[in-house]
N, C-alpha and C positions, 0 to 999 in steps of 0.2 A: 504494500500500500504506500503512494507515492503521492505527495499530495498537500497543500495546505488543510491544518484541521477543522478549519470552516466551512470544506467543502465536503468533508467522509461521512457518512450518514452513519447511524448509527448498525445497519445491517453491515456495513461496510468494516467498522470496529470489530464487530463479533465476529467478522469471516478471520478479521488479525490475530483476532482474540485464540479463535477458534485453532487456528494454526500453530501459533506461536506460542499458548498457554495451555488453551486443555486439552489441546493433545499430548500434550508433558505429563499432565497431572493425570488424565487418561489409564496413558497406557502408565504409571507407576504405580495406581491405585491399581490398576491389576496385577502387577507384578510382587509386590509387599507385601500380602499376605503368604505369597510362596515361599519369600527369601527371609521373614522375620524368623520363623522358629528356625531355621539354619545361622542364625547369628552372627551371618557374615554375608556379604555381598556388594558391591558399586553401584551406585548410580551415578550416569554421566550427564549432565542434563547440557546441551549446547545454546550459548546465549548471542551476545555480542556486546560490543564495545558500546552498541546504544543503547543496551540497557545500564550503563554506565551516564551517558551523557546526551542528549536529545540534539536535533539542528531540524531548522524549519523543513518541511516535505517532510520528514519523517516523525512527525510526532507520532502519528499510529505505531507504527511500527515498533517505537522507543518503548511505548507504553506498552504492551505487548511484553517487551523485552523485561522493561523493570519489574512488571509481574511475575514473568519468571524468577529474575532475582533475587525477589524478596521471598517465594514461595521455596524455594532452592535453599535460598538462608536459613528461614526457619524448620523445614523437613532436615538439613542438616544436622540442625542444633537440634529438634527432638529425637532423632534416632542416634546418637552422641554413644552411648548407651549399648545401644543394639547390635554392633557388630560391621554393621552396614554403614556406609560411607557414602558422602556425598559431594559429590565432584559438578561444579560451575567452570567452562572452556566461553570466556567472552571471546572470539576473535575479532579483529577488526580490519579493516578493508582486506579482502582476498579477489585474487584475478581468476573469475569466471566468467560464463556469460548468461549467467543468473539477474543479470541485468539489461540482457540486449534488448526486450522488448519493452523495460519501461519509456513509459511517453513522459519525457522530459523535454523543458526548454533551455534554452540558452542559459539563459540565467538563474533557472533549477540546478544548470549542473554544480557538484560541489567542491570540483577545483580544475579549473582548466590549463595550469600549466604541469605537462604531461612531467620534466622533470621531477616537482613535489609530488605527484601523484603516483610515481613509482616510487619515491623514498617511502611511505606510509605503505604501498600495497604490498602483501605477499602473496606466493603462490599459495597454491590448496595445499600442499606437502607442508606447512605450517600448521596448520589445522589437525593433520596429520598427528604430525609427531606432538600434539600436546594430549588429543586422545589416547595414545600412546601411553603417555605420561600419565594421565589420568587414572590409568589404570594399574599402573606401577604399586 
């Protein structure tokens, strides 16, 4: 969702919502009960740097994000305890073309000189090796 938030309806939030939040929540509530009485297990939950920090078009999206966050923090902190582990991977900008069909303007885009915008991107093999790591 790509957009000023004046203009995302509220069906529109819930499809973000839907995506980026309770599918998380979703599929871990079905998972939890399998892995609590085994008193060990990961969760990896994948977020992003926006749910860190917001910029205009993407408020949806951030928000979305920060509800992971927070819901991630605290399943964390109450399963402390339980064996089970809770792992948050925020990445931020990665080169894909997960972006090639947003409809964007000129002045939507959020950095146009291609040098800064390769110092901040990285490949997916970033992304990678922190799942990786997550897991460790």
């Amino acid at each position: 969702m790509y957009g000023p938030l004046s203009t995302i309806s509220r069906a529109q939030m819930e499809q973000q919502f839907s995506a980026n939040f309770f599918g998380a929540h979703q599929l871990t509530m079905r998972l939890l009960p399998a892995m609590l009485p085994h008193g060990e297990g990961r969760i990896v939950m994948t977020s992003s740097v926006m749910g860190l920090i917001s910029t205009p078009g993407r408020g949806a999206y951030a928000a979305s994000k920060y509800a992971l966050e927070a819901w991630s923090d605290a399943l964390r902190m109450e399963l402390r305890h339980s064996g089970i582990k809770v792992s948050l991977i925020e990445p931020g900008p990665i080169r894909t073309r997960f972006t090639d069909n947003v409809n964007q303007t000129q002045s939507d885009k959020p950095v146009e000189n291609p040098g800064i915008a390769a110092r901040f991107t990285l490949g997916p093999e970033a992304v990678v090796d922190k799942v990786r790591h997550a897991f460790i």
